[in-house]
C-alpha positions as CSV (number, residue, x, y, z in Angstrom):
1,X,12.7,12.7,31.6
2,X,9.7,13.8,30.7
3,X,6.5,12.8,32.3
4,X,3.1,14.0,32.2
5,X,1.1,15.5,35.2
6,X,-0.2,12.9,37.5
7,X,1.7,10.1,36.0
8,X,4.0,7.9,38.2
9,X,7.3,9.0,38.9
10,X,10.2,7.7,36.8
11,X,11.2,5.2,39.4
12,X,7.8,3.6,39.2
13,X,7.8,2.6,36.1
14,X,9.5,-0.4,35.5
15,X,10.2,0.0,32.0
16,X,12.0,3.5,33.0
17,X,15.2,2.4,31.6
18,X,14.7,0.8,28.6
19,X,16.2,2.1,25.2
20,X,12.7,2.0,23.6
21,X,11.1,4.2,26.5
22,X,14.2,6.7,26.9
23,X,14.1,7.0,22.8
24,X,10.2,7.9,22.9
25,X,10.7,10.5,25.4
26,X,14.1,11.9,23.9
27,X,11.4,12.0,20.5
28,X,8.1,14.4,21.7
29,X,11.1,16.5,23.6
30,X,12.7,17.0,19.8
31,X,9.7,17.9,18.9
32,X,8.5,20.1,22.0
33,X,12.0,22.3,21.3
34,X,11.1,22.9,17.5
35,X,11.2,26.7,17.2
36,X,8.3,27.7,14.4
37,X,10.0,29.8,11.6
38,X,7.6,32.6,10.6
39,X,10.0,34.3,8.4
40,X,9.7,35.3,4.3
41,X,11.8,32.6,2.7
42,X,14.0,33.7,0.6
43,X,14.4,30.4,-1.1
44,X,12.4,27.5,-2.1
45,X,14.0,24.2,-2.7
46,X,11.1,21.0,-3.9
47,X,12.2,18.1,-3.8
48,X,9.7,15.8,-5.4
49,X,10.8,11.4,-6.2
50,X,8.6,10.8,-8.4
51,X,6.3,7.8,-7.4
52,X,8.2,8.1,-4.1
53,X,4.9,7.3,-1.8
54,X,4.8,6.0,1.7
55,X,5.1,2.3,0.8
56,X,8.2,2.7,-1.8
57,X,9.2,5.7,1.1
58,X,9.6,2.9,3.7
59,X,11.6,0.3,1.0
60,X,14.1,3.0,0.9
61,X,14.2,3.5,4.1
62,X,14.9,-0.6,4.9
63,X,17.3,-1.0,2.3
64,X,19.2,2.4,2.5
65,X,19.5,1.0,7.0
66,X,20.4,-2.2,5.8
67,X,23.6,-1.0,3.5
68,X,24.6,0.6,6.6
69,X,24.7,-2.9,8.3
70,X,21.3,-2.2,10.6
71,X,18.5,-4.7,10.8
72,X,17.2,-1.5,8.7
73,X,13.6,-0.5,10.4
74,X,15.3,1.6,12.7
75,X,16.9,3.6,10.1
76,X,16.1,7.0,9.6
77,X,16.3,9.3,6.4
78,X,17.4,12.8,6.1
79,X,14.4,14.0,5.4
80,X,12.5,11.9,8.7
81,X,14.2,13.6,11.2
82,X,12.5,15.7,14.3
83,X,13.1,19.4,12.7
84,X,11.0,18.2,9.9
85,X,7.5,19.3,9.7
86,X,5.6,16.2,7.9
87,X,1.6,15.7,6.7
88,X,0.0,13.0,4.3
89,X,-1.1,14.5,1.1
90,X,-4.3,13.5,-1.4
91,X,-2.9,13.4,-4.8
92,X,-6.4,12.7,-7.1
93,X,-6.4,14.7,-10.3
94,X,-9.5,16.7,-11.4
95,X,-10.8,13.7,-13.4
96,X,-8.7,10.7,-11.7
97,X,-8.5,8.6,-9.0
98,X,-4.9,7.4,-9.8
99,X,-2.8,10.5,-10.6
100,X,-0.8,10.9,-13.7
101,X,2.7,13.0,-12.7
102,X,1.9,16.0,-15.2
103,X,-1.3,17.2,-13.1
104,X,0.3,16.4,-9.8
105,X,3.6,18.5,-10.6
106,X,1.0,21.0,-12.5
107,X,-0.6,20.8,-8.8
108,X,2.3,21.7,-6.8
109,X,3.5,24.4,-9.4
110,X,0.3,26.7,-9.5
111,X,-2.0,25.5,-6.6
112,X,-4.7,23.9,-8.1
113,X,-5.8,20.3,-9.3
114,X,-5.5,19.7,-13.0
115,X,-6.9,16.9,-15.5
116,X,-5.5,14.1,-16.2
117,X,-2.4,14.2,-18.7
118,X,-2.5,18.0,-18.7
119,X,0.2,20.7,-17.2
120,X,-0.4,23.7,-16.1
121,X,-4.3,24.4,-17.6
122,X,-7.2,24.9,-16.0
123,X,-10.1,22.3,-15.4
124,X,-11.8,23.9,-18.6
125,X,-8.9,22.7,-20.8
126,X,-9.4,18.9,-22.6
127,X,-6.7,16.1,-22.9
128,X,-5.3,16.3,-26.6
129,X,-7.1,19.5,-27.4
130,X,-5.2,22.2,-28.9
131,X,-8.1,24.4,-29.1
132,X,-8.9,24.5,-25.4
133,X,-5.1,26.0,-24.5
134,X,-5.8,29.2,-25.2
135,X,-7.7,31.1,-21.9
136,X,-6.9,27.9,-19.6
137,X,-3.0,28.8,-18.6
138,X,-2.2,29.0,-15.1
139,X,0.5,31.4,-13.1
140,X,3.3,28.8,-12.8
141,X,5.4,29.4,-9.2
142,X,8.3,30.5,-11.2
143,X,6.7,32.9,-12.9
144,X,5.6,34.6,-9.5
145,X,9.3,34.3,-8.4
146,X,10.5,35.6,-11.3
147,X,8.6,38.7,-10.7
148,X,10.1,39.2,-7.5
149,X,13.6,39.1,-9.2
150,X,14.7,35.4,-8.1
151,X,16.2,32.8,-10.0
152,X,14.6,28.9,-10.8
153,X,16.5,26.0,-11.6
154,X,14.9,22.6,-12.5
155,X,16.5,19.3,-12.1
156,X,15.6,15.8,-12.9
157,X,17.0,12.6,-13.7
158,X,14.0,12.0,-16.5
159,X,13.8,13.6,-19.4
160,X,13.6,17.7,-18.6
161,X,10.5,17.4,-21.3
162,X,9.1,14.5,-19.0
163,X,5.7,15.9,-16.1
164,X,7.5,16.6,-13.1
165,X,9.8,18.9,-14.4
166,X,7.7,20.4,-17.0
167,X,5.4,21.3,-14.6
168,X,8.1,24.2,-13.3
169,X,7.4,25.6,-16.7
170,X,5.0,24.2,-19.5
171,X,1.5,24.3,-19.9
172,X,0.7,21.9,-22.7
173,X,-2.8,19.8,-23.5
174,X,-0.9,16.8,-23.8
175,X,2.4,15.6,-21.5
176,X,3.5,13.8,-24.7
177,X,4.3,16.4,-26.8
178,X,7.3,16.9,-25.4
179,X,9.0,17.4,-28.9
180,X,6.0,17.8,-31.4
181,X,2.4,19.1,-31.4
182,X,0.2,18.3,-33.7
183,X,-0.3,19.8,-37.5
184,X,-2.4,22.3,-36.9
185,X,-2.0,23.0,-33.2
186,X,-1.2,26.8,-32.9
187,X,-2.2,27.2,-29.7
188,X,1.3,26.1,-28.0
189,X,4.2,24.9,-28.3
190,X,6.2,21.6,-27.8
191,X,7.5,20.8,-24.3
192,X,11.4,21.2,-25.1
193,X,10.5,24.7,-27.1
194,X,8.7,26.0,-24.0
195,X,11.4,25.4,-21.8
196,X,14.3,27.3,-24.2
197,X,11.2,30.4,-24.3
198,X,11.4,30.6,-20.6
199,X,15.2,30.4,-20.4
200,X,15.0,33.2,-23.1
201,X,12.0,35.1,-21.1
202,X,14.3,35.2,-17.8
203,X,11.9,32.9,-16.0
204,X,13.9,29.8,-16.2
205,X,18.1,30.3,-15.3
206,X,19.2,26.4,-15.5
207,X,18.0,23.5,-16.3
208,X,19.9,20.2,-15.7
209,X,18.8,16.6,-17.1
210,X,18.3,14.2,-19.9
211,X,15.6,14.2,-23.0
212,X,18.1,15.7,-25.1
213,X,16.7,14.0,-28.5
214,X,14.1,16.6,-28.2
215,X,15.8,19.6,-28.5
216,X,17.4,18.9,-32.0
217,X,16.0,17.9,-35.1
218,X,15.6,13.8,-36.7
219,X,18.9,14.8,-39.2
220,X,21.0,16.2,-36.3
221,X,23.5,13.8,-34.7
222,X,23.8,14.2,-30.8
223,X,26.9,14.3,-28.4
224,X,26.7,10.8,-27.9
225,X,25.9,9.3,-31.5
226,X,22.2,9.5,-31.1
227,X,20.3,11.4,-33.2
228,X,17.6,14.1,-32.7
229,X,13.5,13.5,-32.4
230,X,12.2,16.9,-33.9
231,X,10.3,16.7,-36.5
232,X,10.9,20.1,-37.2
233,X,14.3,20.4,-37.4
234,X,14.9,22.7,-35.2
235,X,18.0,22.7,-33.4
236,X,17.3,24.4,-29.9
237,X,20.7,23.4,-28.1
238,X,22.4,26.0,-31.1
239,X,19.4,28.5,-30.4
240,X,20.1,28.2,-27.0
241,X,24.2,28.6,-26.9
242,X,23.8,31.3,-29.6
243,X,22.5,33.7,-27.2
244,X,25.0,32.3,-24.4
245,X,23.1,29.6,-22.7
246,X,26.2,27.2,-21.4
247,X,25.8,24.2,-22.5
248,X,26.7,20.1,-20.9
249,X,26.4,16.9,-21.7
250,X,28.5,14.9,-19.7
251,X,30.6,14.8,-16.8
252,X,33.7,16.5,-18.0
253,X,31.5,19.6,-19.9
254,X,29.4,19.6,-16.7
255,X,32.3,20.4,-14.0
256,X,33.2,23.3,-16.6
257,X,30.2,25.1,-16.3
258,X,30.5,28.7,-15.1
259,X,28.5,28.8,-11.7
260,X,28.3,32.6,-11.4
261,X,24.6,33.0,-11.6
262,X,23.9,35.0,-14.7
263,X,24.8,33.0,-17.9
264,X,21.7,30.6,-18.1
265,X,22.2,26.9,-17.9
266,X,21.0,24.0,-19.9
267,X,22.8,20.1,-18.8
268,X,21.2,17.4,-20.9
269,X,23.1,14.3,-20.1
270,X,21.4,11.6,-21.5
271,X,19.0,11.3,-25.2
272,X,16.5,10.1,-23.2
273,X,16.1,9.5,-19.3
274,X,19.5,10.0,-17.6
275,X,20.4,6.2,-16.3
276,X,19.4,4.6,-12.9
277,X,21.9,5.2,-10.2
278,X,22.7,1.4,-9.8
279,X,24.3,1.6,-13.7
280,X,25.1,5.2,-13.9
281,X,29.0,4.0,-13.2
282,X,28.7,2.8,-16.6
283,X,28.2,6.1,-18.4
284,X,29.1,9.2,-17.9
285,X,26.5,11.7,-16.0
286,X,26.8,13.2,-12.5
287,X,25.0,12.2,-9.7
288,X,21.3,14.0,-8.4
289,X,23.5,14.9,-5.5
290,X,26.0,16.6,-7.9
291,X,23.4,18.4,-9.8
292,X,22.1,20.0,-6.7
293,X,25.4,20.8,-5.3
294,X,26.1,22.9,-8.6
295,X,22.7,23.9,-8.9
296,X,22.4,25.9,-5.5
297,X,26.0,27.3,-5.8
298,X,24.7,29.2,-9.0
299,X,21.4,30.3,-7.9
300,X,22.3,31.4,-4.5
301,X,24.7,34.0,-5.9
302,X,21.4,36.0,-6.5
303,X,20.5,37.8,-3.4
304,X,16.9,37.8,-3.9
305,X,17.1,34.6,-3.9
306,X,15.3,31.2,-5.8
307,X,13.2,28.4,-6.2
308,X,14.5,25.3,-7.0
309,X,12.4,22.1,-8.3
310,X,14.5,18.8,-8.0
311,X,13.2,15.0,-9.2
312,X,14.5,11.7,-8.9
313,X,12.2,10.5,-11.6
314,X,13.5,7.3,-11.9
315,X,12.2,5.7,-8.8
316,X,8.7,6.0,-10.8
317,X,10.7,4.4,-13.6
318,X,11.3,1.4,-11.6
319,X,8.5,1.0,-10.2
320,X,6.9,0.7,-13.5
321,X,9.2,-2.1,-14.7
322,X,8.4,-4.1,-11.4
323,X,12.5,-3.7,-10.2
324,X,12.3,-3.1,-6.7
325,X,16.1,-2.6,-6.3
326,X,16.2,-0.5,-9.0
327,X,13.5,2.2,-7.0
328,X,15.5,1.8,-3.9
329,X,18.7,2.4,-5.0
330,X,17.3,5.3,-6.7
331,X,15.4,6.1,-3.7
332,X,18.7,6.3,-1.9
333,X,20.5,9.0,-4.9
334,X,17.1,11.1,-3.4
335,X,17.9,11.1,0.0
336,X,21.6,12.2,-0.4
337,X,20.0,15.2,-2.6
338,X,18.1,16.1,0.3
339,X,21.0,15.7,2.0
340,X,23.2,17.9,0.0
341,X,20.6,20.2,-0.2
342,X,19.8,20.5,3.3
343,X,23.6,20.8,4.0
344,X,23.9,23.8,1.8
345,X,21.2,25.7,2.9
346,X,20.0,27.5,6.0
347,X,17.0,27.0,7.6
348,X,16.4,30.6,8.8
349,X,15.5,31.4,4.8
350,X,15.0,28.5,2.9
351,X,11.7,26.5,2.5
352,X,12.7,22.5,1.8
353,X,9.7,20.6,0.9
354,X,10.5,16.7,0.2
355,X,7.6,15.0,-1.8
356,X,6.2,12.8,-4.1
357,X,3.6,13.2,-6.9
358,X,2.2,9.7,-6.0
359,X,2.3,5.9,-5.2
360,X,2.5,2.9,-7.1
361,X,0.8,-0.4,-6.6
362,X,3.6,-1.6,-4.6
363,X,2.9,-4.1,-1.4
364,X,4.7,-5.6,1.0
365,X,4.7,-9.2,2.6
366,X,4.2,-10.6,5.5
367,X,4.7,-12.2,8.2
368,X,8.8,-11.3,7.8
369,X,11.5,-11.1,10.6
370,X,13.6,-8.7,11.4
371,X,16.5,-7.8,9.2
372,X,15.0,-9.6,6.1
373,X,16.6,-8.3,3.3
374,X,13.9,-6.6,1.8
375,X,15.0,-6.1,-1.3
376,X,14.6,-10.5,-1.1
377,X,13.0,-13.4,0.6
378,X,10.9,-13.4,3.8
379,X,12.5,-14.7,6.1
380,X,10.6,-16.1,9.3
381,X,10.6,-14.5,12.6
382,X,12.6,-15.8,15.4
383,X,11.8,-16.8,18.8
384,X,14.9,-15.0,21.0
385,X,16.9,-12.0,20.0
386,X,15.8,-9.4,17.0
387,X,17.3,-10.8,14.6
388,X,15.3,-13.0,11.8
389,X,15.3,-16.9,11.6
390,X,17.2,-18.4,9.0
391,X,14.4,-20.4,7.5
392,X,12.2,-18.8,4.4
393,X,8.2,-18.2,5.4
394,X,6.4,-20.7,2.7
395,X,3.5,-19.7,1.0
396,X,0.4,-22.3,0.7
397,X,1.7,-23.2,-2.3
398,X,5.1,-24.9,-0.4
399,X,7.1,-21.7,-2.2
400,X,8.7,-19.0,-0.7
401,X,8.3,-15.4,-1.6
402,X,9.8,-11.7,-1.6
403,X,8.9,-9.2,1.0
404,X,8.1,-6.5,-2.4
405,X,5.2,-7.5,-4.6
406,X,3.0,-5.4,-6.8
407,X,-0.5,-5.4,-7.5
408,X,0.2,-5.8,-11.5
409,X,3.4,-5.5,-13.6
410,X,5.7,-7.2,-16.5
411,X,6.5,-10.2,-13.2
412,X,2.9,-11.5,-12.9
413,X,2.5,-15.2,-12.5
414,X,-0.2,-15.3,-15.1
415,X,0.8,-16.3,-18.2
416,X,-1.3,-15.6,-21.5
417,X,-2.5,-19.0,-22.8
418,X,-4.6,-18.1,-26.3
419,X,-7.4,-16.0,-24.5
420,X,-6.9,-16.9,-21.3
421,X,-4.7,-16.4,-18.3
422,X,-3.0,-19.2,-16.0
423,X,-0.2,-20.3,-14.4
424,X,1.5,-20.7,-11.2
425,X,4.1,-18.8,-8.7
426,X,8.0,-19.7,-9.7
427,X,9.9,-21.1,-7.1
428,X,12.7,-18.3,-6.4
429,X,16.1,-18.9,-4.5
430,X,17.1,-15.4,-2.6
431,X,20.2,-15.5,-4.8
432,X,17.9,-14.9,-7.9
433,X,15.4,-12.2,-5.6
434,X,17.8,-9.8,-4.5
435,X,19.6,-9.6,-8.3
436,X,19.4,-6.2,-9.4
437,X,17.8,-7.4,-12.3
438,X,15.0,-9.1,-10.5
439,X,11.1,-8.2,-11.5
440,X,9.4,-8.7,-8.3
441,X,6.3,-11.1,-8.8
442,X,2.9,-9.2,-9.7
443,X,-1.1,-10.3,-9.6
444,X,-2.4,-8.8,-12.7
445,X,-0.3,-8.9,-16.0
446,X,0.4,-5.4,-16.9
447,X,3.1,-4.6,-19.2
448,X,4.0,-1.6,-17.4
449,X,3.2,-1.8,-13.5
450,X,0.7,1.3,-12.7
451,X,0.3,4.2,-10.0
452,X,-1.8,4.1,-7.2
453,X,-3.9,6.5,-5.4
454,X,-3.0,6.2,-2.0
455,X,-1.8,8.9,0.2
456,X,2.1,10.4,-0.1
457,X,4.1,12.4,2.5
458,X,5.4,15.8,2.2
459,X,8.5,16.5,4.8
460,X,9.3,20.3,5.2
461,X,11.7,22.7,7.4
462,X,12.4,26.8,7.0
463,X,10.1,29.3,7.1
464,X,6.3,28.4,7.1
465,X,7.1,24.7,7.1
466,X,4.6,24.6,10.1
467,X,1.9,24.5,7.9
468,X,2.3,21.2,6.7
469,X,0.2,19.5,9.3
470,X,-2.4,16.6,9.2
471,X,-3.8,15.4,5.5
472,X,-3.9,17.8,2.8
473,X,-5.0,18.6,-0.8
474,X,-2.1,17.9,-2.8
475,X,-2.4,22.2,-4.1
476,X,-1.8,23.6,-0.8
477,X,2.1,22.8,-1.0
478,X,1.8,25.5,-4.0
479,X,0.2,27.6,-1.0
480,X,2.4,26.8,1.6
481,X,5.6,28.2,-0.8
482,X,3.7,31.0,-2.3
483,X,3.0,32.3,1.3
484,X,6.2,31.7,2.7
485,X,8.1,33.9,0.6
486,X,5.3,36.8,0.6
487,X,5.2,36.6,4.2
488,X,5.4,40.3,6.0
């Protein structure tokens, strides 16, 4: 046991024995034994869930516990353990207090702040103007790594045109254009073209996601009966597998890929954003988990090494539509890639950085016991034992209510009545509140419910993780990775 000098010995104190004092101490003396890694990493692995901040980071965390039959506080993700290095990070854009995901990924990719709904351009470069490209592109991450002869993969569930992973390799004036630019726009290209340049240039080896609707033109029909977005016409899946990119769009064509680590790799398993892990059953795409697994069995066959971007982009996406269960089931897919990803890799020469680019305007209610499913109703606290009372906490309204709220989002209770706003909090059964389907009540009526700008955590171990320590600019994670794999 550990004590500190001039404290009372063990036996004097009387709480000596109890599980919560023995787990505190067996905590600091985890974290007294961590050995500092001041090694070059070899490999990079960012993991980044997309609107994955500290409030929808602790939903997970309770609902992930509590499908493991815990009262779910207690629970711990793979990515909160001791030999994880952790700091709070400020994710404000140049020009915004609430972050858009193309500057924050744009952030994290070339280690400095961008402008709101830009990628990869400097603070002189304008939202929606073309001309202002030109002079204004930043040194992406992989194209540092590629000059030191390593590989990059990028994975997400969203569309691979969509911020997060664009920011591995686009730098565009507008996140939208991820299949178009406008007439007359000469300075770049579309999203989706700018990522089959970079698997042509060498800088990008495989790609794995969905947003295939972009990559072929409006008269070409896709694998799955869908047809193409590009205006024009272009059909970059054939340019792509005409000079020997493998191509897959589905589970079957996807465990056929050739994982040797040279013939490039582009997976688009969905038109648009691959499906939510609670209805992915239902079609046919592999798991984030999968995608990594395969992911780091290809680029680790390259002995310089890699750097690998991974995003579950769909806990944003649920968030926005006010479907708690959604984000934490999602939230969930994360962990086990960080899981997988961890599992694979060794710590002596491999950076792993687990993120997110922000928050949402999630909240959480009180005051509930413990064990409340909190995916549902509040349950009251109980007088004896831990667990929670079996009666509902009322609001002042007689009504009870669900731990999850938001701030704004599709489930306000106000209702539009000609100009004006009114109504009145539905009376919910726990039955109907913890349906997948559910859309958690909301203050102010928003169509789509928005980010935040609260703090998020970033989680690292491997060389140089160290550095990640108190509350940083959201840029320095660029920093901390650049370093740690020039370090001497």
């Amino acid at each position: 046991m550990i004590l500190a000098a001039g404290t009372a010995s063990a036996q004097d104190i009387s709480q000596a024995n109890d599980a919560w004092f023995t787990a505190g101490q067996d905590a600091i003396q985890a974290i007294i034994n961590r050995e500092v890694n001041t090694g070059r990493a070899k490999n990079v692995i960012l993991l980044v869930a997309d609107g994955n901040g500290v409030g929808t980071n602790y939903a997970t965390r309770l609902y992930a516990g509590q499908q493991e039959g815990k009262l779910g506080e207690e629970h711990v993700l793979p990515y909160e353990t001791p030999d994880f290095h952790s700091a709070l990070v400020k994710t404000y854009n140049i020009n915004a207090q609430t972050p858009d995901s193309a500057p924050t990924a744009g952030a994290m990719n070339t280690g400095v702040k961008q402008r709101f709904n830009l990628i990869n351009l400097g603070g002189d470069a304008i939202h929606d103007d073309c001309a202002t490209v030109a002079g204004n592109e930043l040194t992406t991450f992989a194209e540092i790594v590629t000059g030191m002869d390593k590989s990059v993969g990028v994975i997400s569930t969203a569309r691979l045109t969509h911020a997060t992973p664009a920011g591995v390799y686009a730098k565009t004036a507008n996140r939208n254009w991820e299949g178009e630019v406008p007439e007359g726009c000469t300075a770049q290209k579309d999203i989706a073209a700018q990522l089959i340049d970079q698997m042509d240039a060498g800088v990008v080896d495989l790609a794995m996601g969905g947003g295939r609707r972009y990559f072929a033109g409006e008269d070409v029909t896709l694998d799955e009966g869908g047809n193409g977005r590009r205006p024009d016409g272009v059909n970059l899946i054939e340019q792509a597998t005409g000079k020997g990119t493998q191509y897959a769009w589905n589970t079957e064509t996807f465990s056929g890929l050739n994982l040797d680590g040279e013939t490039p790799i582009l997976a688009l398993f969905n038109d648009s954003h691959m499906e939510y892990e609670a209805d992915r059953a239902d079609d046919d795409e592999p798991s984030l988990a999968d995608m990594t697994k395969a992911a780091i069995e290809y680029l680790s066959k390259n002995d310089n090494g890699y750097y690998l971007e991974i995003e579950a982009g769909r806990v944003d996406h649920a968030n926005h539509a006010g479907n708690a269960k959604r984000t934490m089931i999602d939230g969930m897919a994360f962990a086990d890639a960080v899981a997988m990803a961890d599992e694979l890799t060794d710590d002596a020469d491999t950076l792993i950085i687990v993120t997110a680019d922000h928050e949402h305007s999630i909240a959480f209610n009180g005051y509930c016991g413990r064990g409340t499913p909190i995916e549902g109703l509040c349950y009251d606290v109980a007088k004896t034992g831990e667990m929670h009372s079996d009666e509902l906490v009322l609001a002042d309204d007689g009504k009870p209510y669900t731990v999850v709220g938001y701030l704004n989002g599709a489930g306000s209770v106000l209702v539009q009545e000609g100009n004006d706003y009114a109504g009145s909090r539905p009376d919910v059964t726990q039955e109907e509140a913890t349906d997948l389907d559910y859309v958690q009540q909301a203050l102010i009526p928003k169509s789509s419910e928005s980010h935040s700008g609260e703090d998020v955590a970033v989680y690292a171990k491997g060389p140089w993780a160290h550095l990640f320590d108190g509350t940083i600019e959201q840029n320095v994670i660029f920093h901390v990775m650049n370093h740690a794999v020039a370090a001497e």
